[in-house]
C-alpha positions in Angstrom: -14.4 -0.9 28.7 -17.2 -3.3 28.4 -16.1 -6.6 26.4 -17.9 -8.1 23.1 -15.8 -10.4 21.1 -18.9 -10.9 18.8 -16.1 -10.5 15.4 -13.2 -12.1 16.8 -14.4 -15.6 15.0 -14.5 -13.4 11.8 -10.7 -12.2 12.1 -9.6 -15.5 13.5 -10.7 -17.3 10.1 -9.1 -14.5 8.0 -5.9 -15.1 10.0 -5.8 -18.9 9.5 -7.1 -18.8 6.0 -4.2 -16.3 5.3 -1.4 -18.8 6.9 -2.9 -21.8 5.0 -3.3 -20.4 1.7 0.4 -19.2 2.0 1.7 -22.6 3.1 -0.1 -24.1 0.0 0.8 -22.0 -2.6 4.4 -20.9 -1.3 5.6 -24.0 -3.8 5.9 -21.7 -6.8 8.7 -19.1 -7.0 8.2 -16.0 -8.6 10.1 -13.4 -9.8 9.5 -9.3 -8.8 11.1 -6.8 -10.2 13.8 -9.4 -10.5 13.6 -10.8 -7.0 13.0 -13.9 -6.9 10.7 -15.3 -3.9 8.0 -17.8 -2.8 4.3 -16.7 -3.9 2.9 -17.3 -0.4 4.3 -13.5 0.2 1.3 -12.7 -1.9 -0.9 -13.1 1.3 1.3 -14.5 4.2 1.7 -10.7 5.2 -1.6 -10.8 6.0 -1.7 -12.9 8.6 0.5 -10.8 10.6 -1.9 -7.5 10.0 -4.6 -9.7 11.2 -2.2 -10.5 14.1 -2.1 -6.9 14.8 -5.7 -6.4 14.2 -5.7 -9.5 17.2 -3.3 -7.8 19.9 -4.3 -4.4 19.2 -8.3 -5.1 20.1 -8.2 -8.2 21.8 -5.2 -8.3 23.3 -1.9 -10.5 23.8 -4.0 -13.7 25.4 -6.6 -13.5 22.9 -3.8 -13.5 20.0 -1.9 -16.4 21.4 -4.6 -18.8 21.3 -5.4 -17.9 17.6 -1.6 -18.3 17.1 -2.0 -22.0 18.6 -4.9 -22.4 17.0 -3.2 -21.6 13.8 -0.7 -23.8 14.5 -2.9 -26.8 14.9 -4.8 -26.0 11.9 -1.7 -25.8 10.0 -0.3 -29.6 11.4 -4.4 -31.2 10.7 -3.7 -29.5 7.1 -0.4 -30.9 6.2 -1.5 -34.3 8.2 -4.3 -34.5 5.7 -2.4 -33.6 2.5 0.3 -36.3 4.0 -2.1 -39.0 4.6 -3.5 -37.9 0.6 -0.6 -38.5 -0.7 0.3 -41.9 0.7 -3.2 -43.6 -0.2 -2.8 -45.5 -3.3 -3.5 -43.5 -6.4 -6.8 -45.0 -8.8 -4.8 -47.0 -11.3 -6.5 -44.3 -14.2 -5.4 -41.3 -12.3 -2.5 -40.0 -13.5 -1.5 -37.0 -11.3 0.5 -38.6 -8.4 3.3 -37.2 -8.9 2.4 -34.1 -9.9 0.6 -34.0 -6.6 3.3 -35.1 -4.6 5.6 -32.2 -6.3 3.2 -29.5 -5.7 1.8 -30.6 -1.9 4.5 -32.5 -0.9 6.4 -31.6 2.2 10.1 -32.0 2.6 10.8 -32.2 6.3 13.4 -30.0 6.6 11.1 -27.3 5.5 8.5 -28.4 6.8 10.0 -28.0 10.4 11.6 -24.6 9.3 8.4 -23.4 8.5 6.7 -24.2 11.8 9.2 -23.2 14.1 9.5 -19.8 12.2 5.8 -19.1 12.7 6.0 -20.0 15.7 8.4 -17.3 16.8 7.9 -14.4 14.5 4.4 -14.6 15.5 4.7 -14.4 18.8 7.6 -12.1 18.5 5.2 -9.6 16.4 2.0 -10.3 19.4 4.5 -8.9 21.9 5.6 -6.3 20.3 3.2 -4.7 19.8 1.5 -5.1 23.1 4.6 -3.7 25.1 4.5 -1.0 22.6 0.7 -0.2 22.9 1.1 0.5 26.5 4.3 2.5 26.1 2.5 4.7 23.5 -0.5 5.0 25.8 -2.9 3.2 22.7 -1.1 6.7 20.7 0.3 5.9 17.1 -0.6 2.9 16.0 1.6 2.8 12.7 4.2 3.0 15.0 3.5 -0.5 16.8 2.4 -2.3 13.7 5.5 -1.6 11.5 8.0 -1.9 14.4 6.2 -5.2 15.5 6.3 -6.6 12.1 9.7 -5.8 11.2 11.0 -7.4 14.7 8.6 -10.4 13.6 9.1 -10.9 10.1 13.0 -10.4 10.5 12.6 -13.3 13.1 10.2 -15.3 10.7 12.3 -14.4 7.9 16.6 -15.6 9.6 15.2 -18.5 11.4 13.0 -20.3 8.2 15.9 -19.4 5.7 18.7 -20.2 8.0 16.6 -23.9 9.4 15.9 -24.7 5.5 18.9 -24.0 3.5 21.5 -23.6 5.8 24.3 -26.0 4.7 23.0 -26.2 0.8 25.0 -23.2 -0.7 22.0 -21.7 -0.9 22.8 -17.3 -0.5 21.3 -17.4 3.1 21.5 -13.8 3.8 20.1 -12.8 0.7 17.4 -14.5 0.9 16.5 -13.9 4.8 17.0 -9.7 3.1 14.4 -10.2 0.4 12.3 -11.7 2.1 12.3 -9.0 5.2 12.2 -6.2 3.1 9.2 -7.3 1.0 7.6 -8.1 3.9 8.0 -5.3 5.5 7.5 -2.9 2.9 3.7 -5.2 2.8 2.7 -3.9 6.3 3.7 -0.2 5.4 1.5 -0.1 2.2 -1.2 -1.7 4.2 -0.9 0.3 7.3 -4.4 2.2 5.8 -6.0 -0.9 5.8 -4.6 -1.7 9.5 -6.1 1.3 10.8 -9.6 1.1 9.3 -9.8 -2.5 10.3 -8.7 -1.7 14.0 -11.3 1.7 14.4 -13.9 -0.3 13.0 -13.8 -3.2 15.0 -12.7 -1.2 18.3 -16.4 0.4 17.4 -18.3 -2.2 17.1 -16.5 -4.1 19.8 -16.8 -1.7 22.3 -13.5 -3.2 23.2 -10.0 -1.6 23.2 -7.4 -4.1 25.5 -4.5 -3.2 27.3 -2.0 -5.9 28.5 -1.0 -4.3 31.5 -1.3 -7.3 33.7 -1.1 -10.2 31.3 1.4 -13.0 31.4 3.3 -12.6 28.3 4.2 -16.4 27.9 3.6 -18.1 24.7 2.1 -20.9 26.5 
């Protein structure tokens, strides 16, 4: 089928905006329905249906460059809010520490966080690719839920365990809550999935199948 890519800068933006804005605003805990978890699961999920949206249309190689690319965006942002945070404060501005609370990173979490987006990302790309051709392109609620589950339960162990393993924090509670709201996130979107993908196979004239590719994340 004849290539375009005219969108893919659209949904590349959409997926980095969604992994910046929940690395900035996953500082607050909130409480649903008496679970309590960071607010960046507001819209984090939403990075990984635009990850489908990339590996279902584009393909695998298409989705790990706008995984890297995410991944450098997200360093230049937390570089920036780093390098903020160390220039001396104007001696009538009385919000440094209120900045360093809110955008401050601690490295331990810091590093948790990177190396779990790292693999539930990738985790959730192949996934679903191997899935798409195993289907024949058939039933694609099928690949999207299965490949988030596999890559938010991966996203979910290896950030909780990496960030609070060792603090008496309830590890496997957490890594639950988590997954399951997660999850749940991707099945009540899997409409939204599906009109996203039809449209943008349509206008794309583009529908990839990573028969040949080299599934390496690098």
């Amino acid at each position: 089928m004849p290539t375009s890519g005219r969108l893919l800068p659209v949904i590349t933006a959409l997926f980095v905006t969604s992994l910046l804005t929940a690395n900035v605003i996953a500082v607050k805990l909130v409480d649903v329905a008496g679970i309590v978890l960071p607010a960046g699961v507001v819209i984090f999920p939403l990075s990984y249906l635009f990850g489908d949206v990339l590996t279902e249309v584009y393909g695998y190689a298409q989705a790990r460059r706008v995984i890297w690319l995410g991944f450098v965006c997200n360093l230049l942002m937390v570089a920036a809010i780093w390098i903020g945070q160390v220039l001396p404060a104007a001696g009538f501005w009385p919000d440094q520490t209120a900045y360093e609370h809110i955008l401050g990173f601690a490295p331990r979490l810091l590093g948790a966080s990177f190396v779990a987006y790292l693999v539930g990302e990738f985790a959730n790309s192949y996934v679903l690719a191997r899935l798409k051709i195993v289907t024949s392109g058939r039933w694609l609620w099928s690949r999207t839920i299965s490949s988030t589950v596999v890559g938010q339960g991966l996203d979910s162990t290896v950030f909780i365990t990496l960030a609070f393993a060792g603090t008496g924090a309830p590890i496997g509670q957490l890594i639950l809550n988590q997954w399951i709201f997660k999850s749940l996130y991707e099945i009540v979107a899997t409409p939204l999935t599906y009109l996203v993908v039809n449209a943008l196979k349509r206008a794309e004239n583009l529908d990839v199948f990573d028969y040949d590719t080299n599934f390496s994340p690098v």
